[in-house]
C-alpha positions as CSV (number, residue, x, y, z in Angstrom):
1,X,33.8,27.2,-41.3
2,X,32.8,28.3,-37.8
3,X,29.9,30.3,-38.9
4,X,28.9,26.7,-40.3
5,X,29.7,25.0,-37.7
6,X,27.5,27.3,-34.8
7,X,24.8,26.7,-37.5
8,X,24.5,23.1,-37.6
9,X,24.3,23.1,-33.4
10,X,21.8,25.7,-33.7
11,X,20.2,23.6,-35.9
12,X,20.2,20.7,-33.4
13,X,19.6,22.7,-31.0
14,X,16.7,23.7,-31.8
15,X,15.1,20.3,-32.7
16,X,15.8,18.8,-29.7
17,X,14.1,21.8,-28.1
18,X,11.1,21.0,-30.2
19,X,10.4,17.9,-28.7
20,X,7.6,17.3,-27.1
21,X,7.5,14.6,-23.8
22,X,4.8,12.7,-22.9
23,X,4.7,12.1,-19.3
24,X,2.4,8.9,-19.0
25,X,1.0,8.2,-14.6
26,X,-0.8,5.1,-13.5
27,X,-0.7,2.0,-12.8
28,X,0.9,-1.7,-14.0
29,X,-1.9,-1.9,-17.1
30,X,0.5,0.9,-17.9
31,X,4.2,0.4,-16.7
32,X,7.4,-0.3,-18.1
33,X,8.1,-3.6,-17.6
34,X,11.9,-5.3,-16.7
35,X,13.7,-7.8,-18.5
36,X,11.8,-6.7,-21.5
37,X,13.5,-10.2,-23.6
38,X,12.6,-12.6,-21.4
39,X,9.1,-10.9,-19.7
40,X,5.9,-11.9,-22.0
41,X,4.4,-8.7,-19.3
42,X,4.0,-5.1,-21.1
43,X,2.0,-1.9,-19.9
44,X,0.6,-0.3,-22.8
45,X,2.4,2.7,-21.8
46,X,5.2,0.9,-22.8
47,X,4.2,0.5,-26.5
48,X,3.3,3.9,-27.3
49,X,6.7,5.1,-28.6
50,X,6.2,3.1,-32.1
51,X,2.7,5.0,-32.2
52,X,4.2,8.9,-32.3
53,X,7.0,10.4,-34.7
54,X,10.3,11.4,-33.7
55,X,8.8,14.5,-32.7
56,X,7.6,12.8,-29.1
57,X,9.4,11.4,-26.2
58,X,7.3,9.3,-23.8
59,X,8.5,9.4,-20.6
60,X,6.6,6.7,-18.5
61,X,6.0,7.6,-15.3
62,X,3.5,4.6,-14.2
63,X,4.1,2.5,-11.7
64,X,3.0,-1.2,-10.6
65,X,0.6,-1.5,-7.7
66,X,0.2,2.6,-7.6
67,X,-3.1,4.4,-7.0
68,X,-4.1,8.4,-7.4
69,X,-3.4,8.5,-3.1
70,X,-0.2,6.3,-3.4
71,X,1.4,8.1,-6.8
72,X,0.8,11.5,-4.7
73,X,2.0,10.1,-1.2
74,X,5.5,8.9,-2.5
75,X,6.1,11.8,-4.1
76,X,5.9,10.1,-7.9
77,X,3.5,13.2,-8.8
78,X,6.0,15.5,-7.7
79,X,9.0,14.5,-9.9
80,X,7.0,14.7,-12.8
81,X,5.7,18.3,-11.6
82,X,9.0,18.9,-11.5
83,X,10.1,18.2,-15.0
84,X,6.8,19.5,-16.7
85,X,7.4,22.5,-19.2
86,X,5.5,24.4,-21.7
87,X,4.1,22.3,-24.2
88,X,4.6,18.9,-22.5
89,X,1.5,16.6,-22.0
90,X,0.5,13.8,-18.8
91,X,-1.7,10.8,-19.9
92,X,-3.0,10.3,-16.6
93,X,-4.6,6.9,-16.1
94,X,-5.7,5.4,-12.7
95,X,-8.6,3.4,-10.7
96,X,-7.2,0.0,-10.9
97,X,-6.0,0.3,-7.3
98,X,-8.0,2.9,-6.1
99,X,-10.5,0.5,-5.8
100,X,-8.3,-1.8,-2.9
101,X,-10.5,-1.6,0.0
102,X,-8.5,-3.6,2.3
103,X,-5.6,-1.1,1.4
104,X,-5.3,2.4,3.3
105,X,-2.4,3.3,1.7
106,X,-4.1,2.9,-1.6
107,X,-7.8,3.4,-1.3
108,X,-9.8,6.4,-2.8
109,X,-13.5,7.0,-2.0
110,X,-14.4,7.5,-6.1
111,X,-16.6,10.4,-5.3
112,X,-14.4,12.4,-3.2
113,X,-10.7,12.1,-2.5
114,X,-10.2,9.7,-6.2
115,X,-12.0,12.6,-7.7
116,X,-9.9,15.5,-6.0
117,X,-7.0,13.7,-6.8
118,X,-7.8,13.7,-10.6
119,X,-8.4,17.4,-9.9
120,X,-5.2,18.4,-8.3
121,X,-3.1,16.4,-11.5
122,X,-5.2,18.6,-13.9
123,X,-4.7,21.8,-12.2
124,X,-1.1,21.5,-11.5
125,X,-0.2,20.2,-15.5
126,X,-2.2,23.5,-16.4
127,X,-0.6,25.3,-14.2
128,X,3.3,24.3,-15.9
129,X,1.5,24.7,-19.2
130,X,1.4,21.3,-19.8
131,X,-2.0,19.1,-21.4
132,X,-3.7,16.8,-19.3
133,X,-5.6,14.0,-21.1
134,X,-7.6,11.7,-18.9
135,X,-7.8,7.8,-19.4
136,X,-10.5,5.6,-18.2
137,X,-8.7,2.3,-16.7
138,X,-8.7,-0.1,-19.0
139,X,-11.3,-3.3,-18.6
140,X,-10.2,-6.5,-17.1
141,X,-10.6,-9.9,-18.5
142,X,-13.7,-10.5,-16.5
143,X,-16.2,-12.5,-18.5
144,X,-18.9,-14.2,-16.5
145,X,-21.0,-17.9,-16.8
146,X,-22.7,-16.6,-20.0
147,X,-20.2,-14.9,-21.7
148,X,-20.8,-11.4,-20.8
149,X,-17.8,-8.8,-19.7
150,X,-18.5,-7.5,-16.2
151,X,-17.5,-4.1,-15.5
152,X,-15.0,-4.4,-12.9
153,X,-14.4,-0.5,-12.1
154,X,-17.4,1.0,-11.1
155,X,-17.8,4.6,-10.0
156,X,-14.4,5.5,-10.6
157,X,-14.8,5.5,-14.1
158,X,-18.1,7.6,-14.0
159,X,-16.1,10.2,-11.9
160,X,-13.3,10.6,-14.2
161,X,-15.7,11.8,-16.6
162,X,-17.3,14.0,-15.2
163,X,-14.0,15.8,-13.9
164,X,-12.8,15.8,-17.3
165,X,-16.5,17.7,-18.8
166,X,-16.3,19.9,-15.7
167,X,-12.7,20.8,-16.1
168,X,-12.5,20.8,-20.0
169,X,-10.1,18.1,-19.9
170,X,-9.8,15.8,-23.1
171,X,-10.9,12.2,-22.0
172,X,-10.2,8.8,-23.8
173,X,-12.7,5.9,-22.3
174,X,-9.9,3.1,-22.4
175,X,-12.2,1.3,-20.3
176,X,-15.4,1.4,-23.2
177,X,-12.3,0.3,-26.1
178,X,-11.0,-2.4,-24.3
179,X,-14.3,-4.0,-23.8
180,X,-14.7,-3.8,-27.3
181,X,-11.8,-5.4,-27.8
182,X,-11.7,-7.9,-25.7
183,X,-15.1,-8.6,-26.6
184,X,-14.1,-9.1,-30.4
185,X,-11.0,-11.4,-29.1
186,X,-13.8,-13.1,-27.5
187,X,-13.8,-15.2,-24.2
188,X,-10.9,-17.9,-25.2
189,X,-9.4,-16.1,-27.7
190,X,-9.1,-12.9,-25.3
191,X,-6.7,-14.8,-23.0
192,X,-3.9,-13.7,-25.5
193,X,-4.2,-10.1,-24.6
194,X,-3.5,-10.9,-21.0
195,X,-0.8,-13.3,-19.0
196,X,-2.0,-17.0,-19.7
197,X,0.5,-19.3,-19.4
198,X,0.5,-23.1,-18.3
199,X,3.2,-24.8,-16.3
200,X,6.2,-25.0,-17.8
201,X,5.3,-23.1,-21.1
202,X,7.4,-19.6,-20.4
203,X,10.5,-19.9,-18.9
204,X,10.4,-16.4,-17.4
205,X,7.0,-17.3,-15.2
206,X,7.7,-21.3,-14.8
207,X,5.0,-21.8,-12.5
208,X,2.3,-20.9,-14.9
209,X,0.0,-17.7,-14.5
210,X,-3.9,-16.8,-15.3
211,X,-3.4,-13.5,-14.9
212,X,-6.9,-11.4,-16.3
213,X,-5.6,-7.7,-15.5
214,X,-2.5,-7.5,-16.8
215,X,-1.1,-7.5,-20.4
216,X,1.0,-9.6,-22.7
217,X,2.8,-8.0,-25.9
218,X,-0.1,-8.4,-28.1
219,X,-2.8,-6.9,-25.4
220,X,-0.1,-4.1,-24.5
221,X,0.2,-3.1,-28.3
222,X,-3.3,-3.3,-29.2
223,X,-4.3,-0.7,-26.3
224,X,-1.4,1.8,-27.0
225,X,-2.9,1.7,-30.7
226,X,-6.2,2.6,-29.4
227,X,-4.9,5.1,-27.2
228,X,-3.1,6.5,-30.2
229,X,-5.6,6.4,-32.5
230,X,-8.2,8.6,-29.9
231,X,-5.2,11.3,-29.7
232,X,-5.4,11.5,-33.7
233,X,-9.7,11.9,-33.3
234,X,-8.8,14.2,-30.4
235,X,-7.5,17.0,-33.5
236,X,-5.3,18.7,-30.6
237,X,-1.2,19.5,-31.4
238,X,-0.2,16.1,-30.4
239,X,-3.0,14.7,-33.2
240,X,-0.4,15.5,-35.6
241,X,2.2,13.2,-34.0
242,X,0.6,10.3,-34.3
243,X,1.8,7.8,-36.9
């Protein structure tokens, strides 16, 4: 009976060992939200769980309002250094706030310190044996007179790609997906994807809110799709995760 018994925890054992994590850094587009049954707010970060098999754990690292400088300066980057292993992987997703130049504390020059930045996360996931996989920032809700989706990101988008083709990094252009999809959604119809809510018509945001950036439930579960669905074209490990 205890020969049985040592070989159903070594059982266990060994699946949960198996697991892989997810370790997901950025920003709000991508952070766990609170009050999850009342808040109509999700990061798509948030949604990716229902996407991967029991095999997975996503932890979710992002956080709202956080840039490549600020993730680094308040140590976020560390604690997740610190819990990386063998086999894990960091979706690593940023430029929203980079881009705040009224903000020292947040602002990266795209070419040089966003850039190093990107490099040091890559390095240092490599370096634990970990997979980085770079994100583009995902497009905001910026459609202009005539219809047409500005891009709102400029070079910081650009310079994560080339660090990922310097480095050999696998790189998912959220920002190139979202525009198609907010682009099918179309310019009314796209307010769904985001926080658009009159006076009085959501109890958890009473005042009302046109908020272009950040995502409702729908927008939140459509991108983690995406992002899932480019991990499964990727044909890495974590391919075969995907649901």
């Amino acid at each position: 009976m205890k020969k049985y018994f040592l070989l159903i925890v070594c059982i266990t054992l060994s699946g949960w060992a198996q697991k892989t994590t997810i370790y997901t850094i950025g920003d709000s587009t991508m952070a766990n939200k609170v009050a999850p049954e009342q808040n109509p707010e999700r990061g798509w970060g948030q949604m990716l769980p229902s996407f991967f098999s029991d095999n997975v754990v996503i932890d979710n690292r992002a956080v709202n309002g956080r840039s490549t400088r600020s993730f680094i300066d308040l140590k976020l980057w560390d604690a997740v250094y610190n819990s990386l292993k063998k086999g894990d992987y960091v979706f690593i997703q940023f430029g929203h706030n980079d881009g705040k130049v009224t903000d020292p504390t947040r602002y990266t020059n795209p070419h040089t310190s966003y850039r190093h930045n990107l490099i040091r996360f890559v390095e240092e996931t490599r370096k634990k044996g970990a997979t980085p996989i770079l994100f583009s920032s995902i497009t905001r809700r910026t459609f202009n007179e005539q219809g047409v989706l500005i891009d709102s990101h400029g070079d910081y988008t650009q310079e994560m790609r080339l660090v990922a083709q310097e480095y050999k990094v696998p790189f998912i252009d959220m920002q190139y997906y979202t525009e198609l999809l907010e682009e099918a959604y179309g310019v009314e119809k796209s307010k769904e994807l985001h926080l658009h809510f009159a006076p009085g018509e959501n109890s958890y945001i009473p005042k009302g809110i046109d908020d272009n950036t950040h995502l409702s439930i729908k927008g939140a579960t459509e991108i983690a799709k995406i992002a899932a669905q480019q991990i499964k074209a990727l044909n890495i490990r974590l391919s075969k995760e995907v649901k």
